[in-house]
C-alpha positions in Angstrom: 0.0 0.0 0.0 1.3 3.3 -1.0 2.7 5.4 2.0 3.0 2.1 4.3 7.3 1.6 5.3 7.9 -1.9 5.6 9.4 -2.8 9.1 13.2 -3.7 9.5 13.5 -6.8 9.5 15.8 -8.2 12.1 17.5 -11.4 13.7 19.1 -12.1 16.8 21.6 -14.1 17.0 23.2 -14.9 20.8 23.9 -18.4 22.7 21.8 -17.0 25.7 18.1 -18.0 25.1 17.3 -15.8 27.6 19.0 -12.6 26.3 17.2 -13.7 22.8 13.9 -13.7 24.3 14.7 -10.6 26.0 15.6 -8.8 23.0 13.2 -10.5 21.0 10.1 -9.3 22.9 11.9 -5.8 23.4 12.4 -4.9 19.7 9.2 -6.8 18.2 7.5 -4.0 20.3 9.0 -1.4 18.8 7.8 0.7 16.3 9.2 0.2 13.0 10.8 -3.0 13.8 10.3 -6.9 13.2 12.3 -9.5 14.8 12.2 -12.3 11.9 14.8 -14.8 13.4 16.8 -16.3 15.9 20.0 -18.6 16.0 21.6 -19.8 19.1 25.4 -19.8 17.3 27.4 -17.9 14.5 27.8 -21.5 12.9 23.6 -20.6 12.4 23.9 -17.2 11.1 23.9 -17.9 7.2 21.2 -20.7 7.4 18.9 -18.3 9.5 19.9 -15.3 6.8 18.8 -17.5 4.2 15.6 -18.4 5.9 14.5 -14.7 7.1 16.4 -11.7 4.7 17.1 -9.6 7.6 17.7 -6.2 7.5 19.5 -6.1 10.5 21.5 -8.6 12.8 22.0 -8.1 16.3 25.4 -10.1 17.1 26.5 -11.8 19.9 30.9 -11.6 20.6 31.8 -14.7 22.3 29.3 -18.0 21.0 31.0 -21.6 22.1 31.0 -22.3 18.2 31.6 -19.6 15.7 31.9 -16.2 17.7 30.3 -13.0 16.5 33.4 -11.4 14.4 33.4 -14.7 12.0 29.3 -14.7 11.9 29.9 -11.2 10.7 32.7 -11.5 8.4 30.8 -14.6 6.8 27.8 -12.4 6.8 29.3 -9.0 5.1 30.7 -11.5 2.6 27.4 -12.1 0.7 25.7 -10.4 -2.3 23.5 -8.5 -0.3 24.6 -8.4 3.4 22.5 -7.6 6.3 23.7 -4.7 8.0 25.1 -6.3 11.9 25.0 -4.6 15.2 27.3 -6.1 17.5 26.1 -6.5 21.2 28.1 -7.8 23.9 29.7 -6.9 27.1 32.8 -7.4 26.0 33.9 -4.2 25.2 37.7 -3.9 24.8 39.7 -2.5 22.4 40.7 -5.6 20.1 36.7 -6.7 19.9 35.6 -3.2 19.2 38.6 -3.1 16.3 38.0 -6.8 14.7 33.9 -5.7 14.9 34.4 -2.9 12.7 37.0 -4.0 10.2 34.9 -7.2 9.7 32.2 -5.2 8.6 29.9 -4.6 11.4 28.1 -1.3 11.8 27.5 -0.6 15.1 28.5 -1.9 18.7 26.5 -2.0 21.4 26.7 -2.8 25.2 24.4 -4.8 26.3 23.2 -2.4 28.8 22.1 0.0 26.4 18.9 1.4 27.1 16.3 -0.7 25.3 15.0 2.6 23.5 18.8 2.8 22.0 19.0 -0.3 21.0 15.5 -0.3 18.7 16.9 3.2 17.8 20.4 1.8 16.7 18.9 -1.2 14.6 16.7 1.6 12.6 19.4 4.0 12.1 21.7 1.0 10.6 19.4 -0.1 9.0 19.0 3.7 7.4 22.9 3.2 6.2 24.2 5.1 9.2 26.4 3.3 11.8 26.3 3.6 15.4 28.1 3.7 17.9 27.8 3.5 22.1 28.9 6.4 23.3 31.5 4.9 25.5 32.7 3.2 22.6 32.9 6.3 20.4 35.1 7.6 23.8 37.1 4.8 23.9 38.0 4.8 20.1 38.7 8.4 20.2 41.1 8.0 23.8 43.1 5.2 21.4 43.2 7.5 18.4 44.5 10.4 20.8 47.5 8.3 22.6 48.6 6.8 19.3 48.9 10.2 17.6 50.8 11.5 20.7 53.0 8.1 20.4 53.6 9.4 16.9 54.2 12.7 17.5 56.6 11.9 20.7 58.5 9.7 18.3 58.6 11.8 15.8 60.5 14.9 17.8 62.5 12.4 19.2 63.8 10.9 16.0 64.5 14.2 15.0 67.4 14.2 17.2 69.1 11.5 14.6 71.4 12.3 11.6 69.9 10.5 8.4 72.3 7.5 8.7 71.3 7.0 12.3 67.5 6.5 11.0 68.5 4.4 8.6 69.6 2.1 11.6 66.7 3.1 13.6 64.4 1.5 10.6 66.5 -1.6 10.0 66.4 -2.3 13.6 62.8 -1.7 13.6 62.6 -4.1 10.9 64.4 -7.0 12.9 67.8 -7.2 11.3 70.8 -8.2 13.7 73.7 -5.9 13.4 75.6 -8.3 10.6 72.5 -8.1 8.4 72.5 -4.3 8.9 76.1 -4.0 7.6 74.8 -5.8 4.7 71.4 -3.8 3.8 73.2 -0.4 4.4 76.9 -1.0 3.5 78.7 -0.7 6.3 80.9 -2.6 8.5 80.1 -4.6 11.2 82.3 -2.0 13.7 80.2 1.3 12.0 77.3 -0.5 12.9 78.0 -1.2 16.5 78.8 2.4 16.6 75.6 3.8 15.7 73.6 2.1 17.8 75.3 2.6 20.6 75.4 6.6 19.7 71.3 6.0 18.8 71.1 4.5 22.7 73.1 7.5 23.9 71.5 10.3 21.9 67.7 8.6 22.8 68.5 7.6 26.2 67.2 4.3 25.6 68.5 1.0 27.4 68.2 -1.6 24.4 67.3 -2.4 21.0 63.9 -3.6 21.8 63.4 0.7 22.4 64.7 1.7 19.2 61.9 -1.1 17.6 59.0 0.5 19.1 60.3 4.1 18.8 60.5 3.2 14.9 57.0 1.8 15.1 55.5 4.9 16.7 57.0 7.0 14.6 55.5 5.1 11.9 58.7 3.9 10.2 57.4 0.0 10.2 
């Protein structure tokens, strides 16, 4: 009927029945919103795809079988993917980071507001990702320290003639000193010298140092 929006269209997936049922009965009362599906595993996710088109996937992290980052990788994979909203309580860094770069569109806590939640599921499923705000703080406190890890490094590498970097990178790279005698034709003895003038000049203690400071600085 002309004027009528379809509902979106969505499926939970999570190993807790309870939590399913939960959110089930929460979102199916929700304006605008369908729950079409359920699977107890990410090992389900495609079958119960297949069955119900969702719109929208809520995701469990951690399932016994396939957890939530595979379900969603598998699931961003197809033709026409569902967009996925990953809800869990597991909110560190590394989960928030695998979510996203396999494809997921939002993360959630799982004690977001139930309002949120049915709000989050119709805003992804608008083409606009979401985000906790706790999350978005976390993501933005990492983005912060690594760019003052880069710019740190980078003042302090300053203090380096150009041959001296050129150590700093190899070393960064993993190269003993015999191999760095090789890549930058030196001998063994000029070698030895620089990096001990790189440990002086840095004030650092050991190679292991000059590595990181290379990575910070974005040289690896």
């Amino acid at each position: 009927m002309a004027g009528v929006t379809q509902p979106v269209r969505v499926l939970v997936v999570d190993d807790d029945a309870l939590v399913r049922a939960g959110l089930t009965m929460m979102l199916d009362g929700a304006p605008g919103i369908a729950v079409v599906g359920e699977a107890d595993d990410g090992d389900g996710v495609q079958a119960a795809a297949d069955a119900h088109s969702p719109d929208v996937v809520l995701m469990d992290l951690r399932m016994p079988r396939v957890d939530g980052i595979t379900a969603t990788r598998r699931l961003r994979a197809r033709p026409r993917p569902p967009e996925v909203i990953v809800l869990t309580t597991f909110d560190t860094d590394e989960n928030i980071l695998h979510a996203l770069r396999a494809g997921a569109s939002g993360f959630l806590l799982k004690d977001t507001p139930p309002a949120r939640i049915a709000e989050a599921v119709r805003q992804v499923a608008a083409g606009e990702p979401i985000l906790s705000p706790r999350i978005t703080r976390r993501l933005m406190d990492r983005v912060a320290v690594q760019a003052g890890a880069f710019a740190q490094a980078t003042r302090v590498l300053d203090a380096l003639s150009p041959r001296e970097r050129d150590v700093v990178l190899a070393i960064g790279r993993g190269y003993n000193n015999a191999e760095i005698a090789t890549e930058l034709g030196m001998t063994l003895a000029t070698v030895k010298t620089h990096v001990s003038r790189i440990l002086t000049k840095l004030d650092l203690d050991n190679r292991t140092q000059i590595a990181l400071l290379a990575h910070d600085a974005g040289l690896i």
